[in-house]
DSSP file (Angstrom, degrees, kcal/mol; ACC not computed):
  #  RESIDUE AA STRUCTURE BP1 BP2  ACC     N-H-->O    O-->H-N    N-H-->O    O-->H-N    TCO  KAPPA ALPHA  PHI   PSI    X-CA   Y-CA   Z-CA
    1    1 A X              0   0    0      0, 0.0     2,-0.1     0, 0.0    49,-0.0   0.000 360.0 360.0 360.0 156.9   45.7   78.6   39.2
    2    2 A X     >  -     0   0    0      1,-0.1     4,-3.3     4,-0.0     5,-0.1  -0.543 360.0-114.9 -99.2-178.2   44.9   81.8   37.3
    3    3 A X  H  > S+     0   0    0      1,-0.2     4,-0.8     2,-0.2    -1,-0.1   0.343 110.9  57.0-112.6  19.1   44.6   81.6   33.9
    4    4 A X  H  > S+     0   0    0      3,-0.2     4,-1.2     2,-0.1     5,-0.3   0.639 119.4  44.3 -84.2 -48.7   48.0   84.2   32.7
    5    5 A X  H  > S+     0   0    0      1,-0.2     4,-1.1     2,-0.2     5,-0.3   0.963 112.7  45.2 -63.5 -68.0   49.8   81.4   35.0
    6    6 A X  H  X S+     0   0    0     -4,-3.3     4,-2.6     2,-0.2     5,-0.3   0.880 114.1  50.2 -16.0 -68.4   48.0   78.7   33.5
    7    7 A X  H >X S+     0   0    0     -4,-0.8     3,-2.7     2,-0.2     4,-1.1   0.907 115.5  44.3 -34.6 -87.2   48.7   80.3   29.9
    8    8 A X  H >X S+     0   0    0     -4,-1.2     3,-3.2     1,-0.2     4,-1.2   0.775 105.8  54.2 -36.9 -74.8   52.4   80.6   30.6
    9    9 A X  H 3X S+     0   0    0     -4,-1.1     4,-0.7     1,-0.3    -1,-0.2   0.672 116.4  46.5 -37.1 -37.4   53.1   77.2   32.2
   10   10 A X  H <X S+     0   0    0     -3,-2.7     4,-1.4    -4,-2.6    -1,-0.3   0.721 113.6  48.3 -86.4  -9.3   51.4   75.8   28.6
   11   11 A X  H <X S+     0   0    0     -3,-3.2     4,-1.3    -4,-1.1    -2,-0.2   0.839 113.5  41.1 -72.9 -27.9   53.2   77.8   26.8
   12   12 A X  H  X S+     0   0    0     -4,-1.2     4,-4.3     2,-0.2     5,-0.4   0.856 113.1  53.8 -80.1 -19.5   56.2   77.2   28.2
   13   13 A X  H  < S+     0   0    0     -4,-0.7    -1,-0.2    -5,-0.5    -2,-0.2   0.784 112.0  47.9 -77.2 -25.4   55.5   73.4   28.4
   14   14 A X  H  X S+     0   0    0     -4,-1.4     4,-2.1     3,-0.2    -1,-0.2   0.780 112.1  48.6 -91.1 -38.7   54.6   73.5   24.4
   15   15 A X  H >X S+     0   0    0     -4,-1.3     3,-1.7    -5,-0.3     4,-1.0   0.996 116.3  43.4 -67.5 -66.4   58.0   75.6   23.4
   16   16 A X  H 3X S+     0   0    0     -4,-4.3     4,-1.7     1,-0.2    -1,-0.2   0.836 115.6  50.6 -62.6 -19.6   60.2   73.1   25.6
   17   17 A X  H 3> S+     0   0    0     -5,-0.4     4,-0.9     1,-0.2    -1,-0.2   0.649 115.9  39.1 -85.4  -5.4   58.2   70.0   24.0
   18   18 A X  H <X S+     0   0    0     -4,-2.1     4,-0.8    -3,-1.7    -1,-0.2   0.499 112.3  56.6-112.3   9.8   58.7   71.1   20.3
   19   19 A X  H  X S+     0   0    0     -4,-1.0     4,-2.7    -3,-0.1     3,-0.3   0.801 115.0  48.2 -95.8 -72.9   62.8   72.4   21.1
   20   20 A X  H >< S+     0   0    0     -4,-1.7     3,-1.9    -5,-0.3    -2,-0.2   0.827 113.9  41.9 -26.5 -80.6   62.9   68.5   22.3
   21   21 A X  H 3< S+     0   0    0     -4,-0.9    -1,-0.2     1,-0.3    -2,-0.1   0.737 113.8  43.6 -17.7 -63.0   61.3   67.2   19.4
   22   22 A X  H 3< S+     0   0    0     -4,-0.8    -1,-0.3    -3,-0.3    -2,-0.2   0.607 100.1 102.3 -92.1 -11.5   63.0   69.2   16.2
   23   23 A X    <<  +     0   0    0     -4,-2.7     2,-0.3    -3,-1.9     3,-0.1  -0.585  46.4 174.4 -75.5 137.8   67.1   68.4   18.7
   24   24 A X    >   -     0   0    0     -2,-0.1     3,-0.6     3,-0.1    -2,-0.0  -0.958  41.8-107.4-129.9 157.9   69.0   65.7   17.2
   25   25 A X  T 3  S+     0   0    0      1,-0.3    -1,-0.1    -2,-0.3    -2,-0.0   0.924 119.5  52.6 -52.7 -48.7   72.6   64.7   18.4
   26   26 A X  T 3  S+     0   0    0     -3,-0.1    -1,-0.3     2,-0.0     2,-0.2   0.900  96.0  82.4 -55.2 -25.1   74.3   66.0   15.5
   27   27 A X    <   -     0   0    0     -3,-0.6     2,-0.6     1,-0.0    -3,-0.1  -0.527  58.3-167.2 -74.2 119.7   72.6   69.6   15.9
   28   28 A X        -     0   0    0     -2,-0.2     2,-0.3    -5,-0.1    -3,-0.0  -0.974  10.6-149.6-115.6 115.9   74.1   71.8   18.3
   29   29 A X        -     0   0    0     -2,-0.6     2,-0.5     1,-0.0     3,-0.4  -0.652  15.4-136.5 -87.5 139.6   71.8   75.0   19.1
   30   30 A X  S    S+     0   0    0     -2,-0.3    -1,-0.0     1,-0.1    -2,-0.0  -0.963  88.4  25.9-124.0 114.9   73.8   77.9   20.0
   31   31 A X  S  > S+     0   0    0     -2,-0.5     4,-1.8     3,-0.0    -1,-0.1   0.703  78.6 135.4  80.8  35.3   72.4   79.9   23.2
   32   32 A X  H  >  +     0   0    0     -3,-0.4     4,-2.2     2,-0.2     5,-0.2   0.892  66.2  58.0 -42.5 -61.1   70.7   76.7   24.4
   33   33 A X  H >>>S+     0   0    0      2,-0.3     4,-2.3     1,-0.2     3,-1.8   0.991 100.3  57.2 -38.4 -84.8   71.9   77.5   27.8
   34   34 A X  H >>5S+     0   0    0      1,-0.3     4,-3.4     2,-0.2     3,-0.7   0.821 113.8  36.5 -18.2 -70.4   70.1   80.6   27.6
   35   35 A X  H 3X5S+     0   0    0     -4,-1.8     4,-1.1     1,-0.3    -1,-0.3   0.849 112.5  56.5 -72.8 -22.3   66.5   78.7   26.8
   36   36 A X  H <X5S+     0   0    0     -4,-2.2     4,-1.3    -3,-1.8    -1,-0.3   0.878 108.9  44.1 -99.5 -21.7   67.2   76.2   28.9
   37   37 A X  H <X5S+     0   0    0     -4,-2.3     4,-2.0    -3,-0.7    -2,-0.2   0.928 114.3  53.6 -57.5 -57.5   67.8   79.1   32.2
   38   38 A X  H  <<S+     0   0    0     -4,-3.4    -2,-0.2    -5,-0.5    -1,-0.2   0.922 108.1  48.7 -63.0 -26.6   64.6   80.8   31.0
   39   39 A X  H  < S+     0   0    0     -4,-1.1     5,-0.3    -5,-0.3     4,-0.2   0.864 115.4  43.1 -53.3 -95.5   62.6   77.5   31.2
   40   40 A X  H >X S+     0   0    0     -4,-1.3     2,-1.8     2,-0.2     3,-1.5   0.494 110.6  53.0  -3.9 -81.0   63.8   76.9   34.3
   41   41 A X  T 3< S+     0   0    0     -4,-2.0     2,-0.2     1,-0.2    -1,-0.1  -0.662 113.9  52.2 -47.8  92.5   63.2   81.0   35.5
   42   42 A X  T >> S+     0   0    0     -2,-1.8     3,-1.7   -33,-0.0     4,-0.9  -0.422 107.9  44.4-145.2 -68.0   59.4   80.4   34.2
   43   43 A X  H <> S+     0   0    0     -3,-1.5     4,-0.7     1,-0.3    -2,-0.2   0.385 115.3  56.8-101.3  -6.1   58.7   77.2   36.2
   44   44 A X  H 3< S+     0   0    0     -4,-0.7    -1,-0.3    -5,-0.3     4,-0.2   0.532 111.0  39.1  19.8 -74.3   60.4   79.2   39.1
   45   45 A X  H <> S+     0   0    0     -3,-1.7     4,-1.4     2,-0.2    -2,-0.2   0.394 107.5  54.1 -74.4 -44.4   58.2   81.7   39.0
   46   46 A X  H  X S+     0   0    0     -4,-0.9     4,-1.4     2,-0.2     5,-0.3   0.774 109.6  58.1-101.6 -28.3   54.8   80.2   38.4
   47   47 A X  H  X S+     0   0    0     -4,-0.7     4,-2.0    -5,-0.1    -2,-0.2   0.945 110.7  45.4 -57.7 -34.7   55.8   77.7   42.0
   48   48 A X  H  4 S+     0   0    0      2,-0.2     4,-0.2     3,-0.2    -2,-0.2   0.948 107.8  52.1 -72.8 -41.2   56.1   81.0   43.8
   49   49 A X  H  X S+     0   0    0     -4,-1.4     4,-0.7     1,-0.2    -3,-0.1   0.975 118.4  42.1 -66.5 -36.5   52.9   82.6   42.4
   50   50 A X  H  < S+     0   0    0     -4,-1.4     3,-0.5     2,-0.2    -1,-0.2   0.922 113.8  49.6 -60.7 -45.8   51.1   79.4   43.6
   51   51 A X  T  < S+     0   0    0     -4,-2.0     2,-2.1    -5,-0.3     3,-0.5   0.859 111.3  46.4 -59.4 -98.7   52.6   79.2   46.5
   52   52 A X  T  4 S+     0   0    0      1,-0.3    -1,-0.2    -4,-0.2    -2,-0.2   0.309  99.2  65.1 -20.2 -14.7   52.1   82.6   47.4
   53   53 A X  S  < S+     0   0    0     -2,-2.1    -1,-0.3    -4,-0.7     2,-0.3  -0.232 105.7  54.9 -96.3  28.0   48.4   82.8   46.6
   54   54 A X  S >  S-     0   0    0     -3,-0.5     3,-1.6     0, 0.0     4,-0.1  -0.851  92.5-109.0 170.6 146.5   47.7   80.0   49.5
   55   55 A X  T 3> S+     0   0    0      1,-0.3     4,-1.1    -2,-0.3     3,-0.3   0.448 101.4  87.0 -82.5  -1.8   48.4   79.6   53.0
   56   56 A X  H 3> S+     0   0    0      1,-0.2     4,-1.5     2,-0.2    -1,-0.3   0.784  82.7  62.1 -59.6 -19.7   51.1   76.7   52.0
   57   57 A X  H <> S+     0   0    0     -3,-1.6     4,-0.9    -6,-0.3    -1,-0.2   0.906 105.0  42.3 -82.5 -16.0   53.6   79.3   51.6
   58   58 A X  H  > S+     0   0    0     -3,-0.3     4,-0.7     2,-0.2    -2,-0.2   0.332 112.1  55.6 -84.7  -7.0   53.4   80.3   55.2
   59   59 A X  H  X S+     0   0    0     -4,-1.1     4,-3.3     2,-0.2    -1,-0.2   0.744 110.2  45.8 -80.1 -48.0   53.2   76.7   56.3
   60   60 A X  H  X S+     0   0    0     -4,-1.5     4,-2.8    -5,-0.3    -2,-0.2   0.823 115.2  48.0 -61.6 -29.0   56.4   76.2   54.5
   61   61 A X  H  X S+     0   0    0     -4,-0.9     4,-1.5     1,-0.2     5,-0.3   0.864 112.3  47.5 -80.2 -31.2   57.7   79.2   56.0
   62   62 A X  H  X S+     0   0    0     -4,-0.7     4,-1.6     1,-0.2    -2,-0.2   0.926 110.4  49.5 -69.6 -22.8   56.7   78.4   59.1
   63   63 A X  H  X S+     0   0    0     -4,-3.3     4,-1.7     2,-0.2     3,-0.3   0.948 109.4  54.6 -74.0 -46.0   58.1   74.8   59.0
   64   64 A X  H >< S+     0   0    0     -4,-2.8     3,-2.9     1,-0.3     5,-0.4   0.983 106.2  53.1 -52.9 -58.7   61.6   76.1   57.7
   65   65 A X  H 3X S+     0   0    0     -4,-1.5     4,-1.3     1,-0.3    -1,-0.3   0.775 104.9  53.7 -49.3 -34.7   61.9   78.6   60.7
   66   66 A X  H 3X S+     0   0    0     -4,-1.6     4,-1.1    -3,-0.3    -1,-0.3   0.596 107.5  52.2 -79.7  -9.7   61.3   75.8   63.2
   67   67 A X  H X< S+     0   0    0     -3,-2.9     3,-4.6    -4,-1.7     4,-0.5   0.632 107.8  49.8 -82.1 -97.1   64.2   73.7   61.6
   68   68 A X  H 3> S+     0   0    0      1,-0.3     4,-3.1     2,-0.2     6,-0.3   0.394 111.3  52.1 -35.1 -31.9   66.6   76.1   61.8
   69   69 A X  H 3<>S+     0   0    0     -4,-1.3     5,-0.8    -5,-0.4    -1,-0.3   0.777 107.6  45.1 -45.8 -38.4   65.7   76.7   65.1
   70   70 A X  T X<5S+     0   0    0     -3,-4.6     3,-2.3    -4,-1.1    -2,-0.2   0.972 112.0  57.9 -79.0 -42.2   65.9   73.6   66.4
   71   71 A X  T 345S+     0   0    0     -4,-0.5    -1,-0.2     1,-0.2    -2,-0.2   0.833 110.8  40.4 -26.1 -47.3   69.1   73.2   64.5
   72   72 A X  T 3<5S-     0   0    0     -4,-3.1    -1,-0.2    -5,-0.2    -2,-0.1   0.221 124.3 -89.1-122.2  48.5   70.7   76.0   66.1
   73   73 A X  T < 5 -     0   0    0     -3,-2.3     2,-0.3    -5,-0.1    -3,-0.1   0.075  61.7-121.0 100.9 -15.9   69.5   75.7   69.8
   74   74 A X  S > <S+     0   0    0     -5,-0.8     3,-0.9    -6,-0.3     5,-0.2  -0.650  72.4 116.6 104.1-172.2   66.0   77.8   69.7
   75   75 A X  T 3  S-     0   0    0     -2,-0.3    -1,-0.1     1,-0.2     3,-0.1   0.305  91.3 -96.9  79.8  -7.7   65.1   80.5   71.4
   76   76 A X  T 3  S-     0   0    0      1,-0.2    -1,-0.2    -7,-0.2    -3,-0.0   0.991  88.6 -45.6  59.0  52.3   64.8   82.6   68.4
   77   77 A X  S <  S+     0   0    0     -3,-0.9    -1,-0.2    -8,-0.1    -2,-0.2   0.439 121.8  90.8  77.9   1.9   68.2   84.0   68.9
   78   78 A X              0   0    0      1,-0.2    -3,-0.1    -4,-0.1    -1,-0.1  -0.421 360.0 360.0-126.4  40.8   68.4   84.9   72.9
   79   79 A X              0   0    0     -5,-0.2    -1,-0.2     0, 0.0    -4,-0.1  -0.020 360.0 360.0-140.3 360.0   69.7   81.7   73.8
């Protein structure tokens, strides 16, 4: 991994482990939803930049494109 992906991915990992921490049931955080979507869009983001930087995403792509195929007869459309 490079080390701005690295960076994020602990940053993000330290912000969602102290949000954990400091919630108790009575406490209701208002625009929770919000942080809890950007986490998400982060860890998102830093599996496509990994993926993409190595031939696993083109494995993956290739492997999806041969399910659907078989799924939906082959041929790569002509049949």
């Amino acid at each position: 991994m490079n080390e701005a992906l690295l960076k994020a991915l602990t940053q993000a990992r330290i912000h969602g482990s102290t949000w954990l921490e400091s919630r108790t049931p009575a406490r209701r955080d208002r625009g929770q939803t919000a942080v809890e979507y950007l986490g998400i869009i982060v860890v998102v983001v830093a599996i496509v930049v990994a993926i993409s930087g190595t031939s696993i995403g083109q494995d993956i792509k290739n492997a999806i494109a041969r399910k659907i195929a078989s799924l939906t007869g082959g041929g790569g459309g002509q049949g």
